[in-house]
C-alpha positions as CSV (number, residue, x, y, z in Angstrom):
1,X,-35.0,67.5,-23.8
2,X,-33.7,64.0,-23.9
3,X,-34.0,61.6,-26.7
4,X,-33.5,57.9,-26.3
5,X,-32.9,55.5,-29.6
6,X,-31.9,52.2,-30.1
7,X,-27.8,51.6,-30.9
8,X,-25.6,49.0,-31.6
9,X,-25.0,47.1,-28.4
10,X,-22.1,48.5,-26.3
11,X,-22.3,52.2,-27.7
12,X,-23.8,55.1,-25.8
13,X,-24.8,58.6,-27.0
14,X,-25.1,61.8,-23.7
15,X,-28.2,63.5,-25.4
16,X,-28.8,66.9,-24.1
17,X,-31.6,69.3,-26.1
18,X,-29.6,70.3,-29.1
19,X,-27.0,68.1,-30.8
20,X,-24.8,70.8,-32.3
21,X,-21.2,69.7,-33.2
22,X,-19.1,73.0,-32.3
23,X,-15.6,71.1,-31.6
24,X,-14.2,67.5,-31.4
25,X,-12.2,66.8,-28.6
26,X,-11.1,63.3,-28.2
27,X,-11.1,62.2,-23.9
28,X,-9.0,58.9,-24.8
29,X,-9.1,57.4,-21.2
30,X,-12.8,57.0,-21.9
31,X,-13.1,56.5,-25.7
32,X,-15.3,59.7,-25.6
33,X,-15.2,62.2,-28.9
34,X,-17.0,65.2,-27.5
35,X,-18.6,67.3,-29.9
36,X,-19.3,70.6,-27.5
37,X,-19.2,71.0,-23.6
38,X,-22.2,68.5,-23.0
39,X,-22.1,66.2,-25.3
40,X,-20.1,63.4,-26.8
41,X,-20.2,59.9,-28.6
42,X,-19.1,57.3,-26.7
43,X,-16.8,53.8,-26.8
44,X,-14.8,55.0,-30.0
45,X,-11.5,53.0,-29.1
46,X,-8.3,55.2,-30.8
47,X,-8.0,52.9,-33.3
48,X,-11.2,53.4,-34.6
49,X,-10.5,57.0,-34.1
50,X,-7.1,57.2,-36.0
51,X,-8.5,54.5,-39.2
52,X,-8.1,56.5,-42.3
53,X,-9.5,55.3,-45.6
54,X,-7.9,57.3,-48.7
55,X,-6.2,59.6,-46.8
56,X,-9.1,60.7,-44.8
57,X,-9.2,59.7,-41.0
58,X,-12.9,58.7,-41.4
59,X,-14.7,59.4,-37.9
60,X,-12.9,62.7,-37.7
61,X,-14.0,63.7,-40.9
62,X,-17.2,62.8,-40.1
63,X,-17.4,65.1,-37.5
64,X,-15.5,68.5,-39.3
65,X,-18.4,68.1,-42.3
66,X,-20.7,68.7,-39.8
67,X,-18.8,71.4,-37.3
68,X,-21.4,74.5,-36.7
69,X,-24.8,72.9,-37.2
70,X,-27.2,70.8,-35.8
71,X,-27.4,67.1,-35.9
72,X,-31.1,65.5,-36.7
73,X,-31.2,62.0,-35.2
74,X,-30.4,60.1,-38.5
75,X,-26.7,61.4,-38.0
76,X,-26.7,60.9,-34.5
77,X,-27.9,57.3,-34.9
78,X,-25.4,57.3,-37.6
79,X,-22.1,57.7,-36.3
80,X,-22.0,55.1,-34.1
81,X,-22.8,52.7,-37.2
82,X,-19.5,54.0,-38.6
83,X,-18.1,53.3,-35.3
84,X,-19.1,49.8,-35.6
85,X,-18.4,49.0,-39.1
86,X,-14.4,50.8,-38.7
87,X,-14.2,48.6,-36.2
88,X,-15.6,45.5,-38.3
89,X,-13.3,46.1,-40.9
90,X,-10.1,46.3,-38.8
91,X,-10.3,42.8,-37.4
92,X,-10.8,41.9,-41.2
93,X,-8.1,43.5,-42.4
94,X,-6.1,41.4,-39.4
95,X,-7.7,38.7,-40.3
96,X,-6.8,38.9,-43.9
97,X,-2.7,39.9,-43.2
98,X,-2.6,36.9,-40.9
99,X,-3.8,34.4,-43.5
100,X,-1.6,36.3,-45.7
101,X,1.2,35.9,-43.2
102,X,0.6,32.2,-42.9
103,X,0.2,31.7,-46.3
104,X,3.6,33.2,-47.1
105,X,5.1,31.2,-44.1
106,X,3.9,28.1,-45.5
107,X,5.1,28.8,-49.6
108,X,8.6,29.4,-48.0
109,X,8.5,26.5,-45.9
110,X,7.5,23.9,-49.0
111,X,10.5,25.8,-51.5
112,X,12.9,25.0,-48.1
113,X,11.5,21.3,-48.2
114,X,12.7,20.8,-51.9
């Protein structure tokens, strides 16, 4: 059985009759977290992979809550919305610490100028 769904642009999902997470292993080459010998999320870049929020690394967590049962299609289409939002925040947080950077740059530059 295959199922086909609409995802974020630029992510892909291998569906094979049941989704049924029984390990994660992480093919970094490809940006591929497989989830049992046939099937795997795709395009999730190792810094997406290794982003922890409170001490949690998020996507991996994700994935152990759910080891040993079946996923219905609102978690499959799930998961790579977590991908996509991880990877949202990042380039905000580097947005932020270079304004901040900049910011700081620019204070010490006007206390020089004195």
């Amino acid at each position: 059985m295959l199922i086909f769904f609409h995802l974020p642009v630029g992510y892909s999902i291998l569906i094979l009759a049941k989704f049924c997470v029984l390990t994660q292993r992480r093919n970094e080459p490809n940006q591929q977290i497989w989830i049992n010998s046939q099937q795997y999320f795709d395009q999730v870049p190792p810094r997406i992979w290794n982003f922890y929020i409170g001490g949690y690394q998020v996507c991996q967590k994700w994935m152990k809550d759910r080891k040993g049962r079946e996923l219905n299609f609102d978690e499959i289409s799930h998961y790579p919305n977590i991908v996509s939002i991880i990877s949202e925040t990042i380039k905000m947080m580097t947005d932020i610490a270079d304004f901040l950077k900049n910011m700081a740059i620019s204070v010490k530059i006007s206390f020089v100028k004195k």
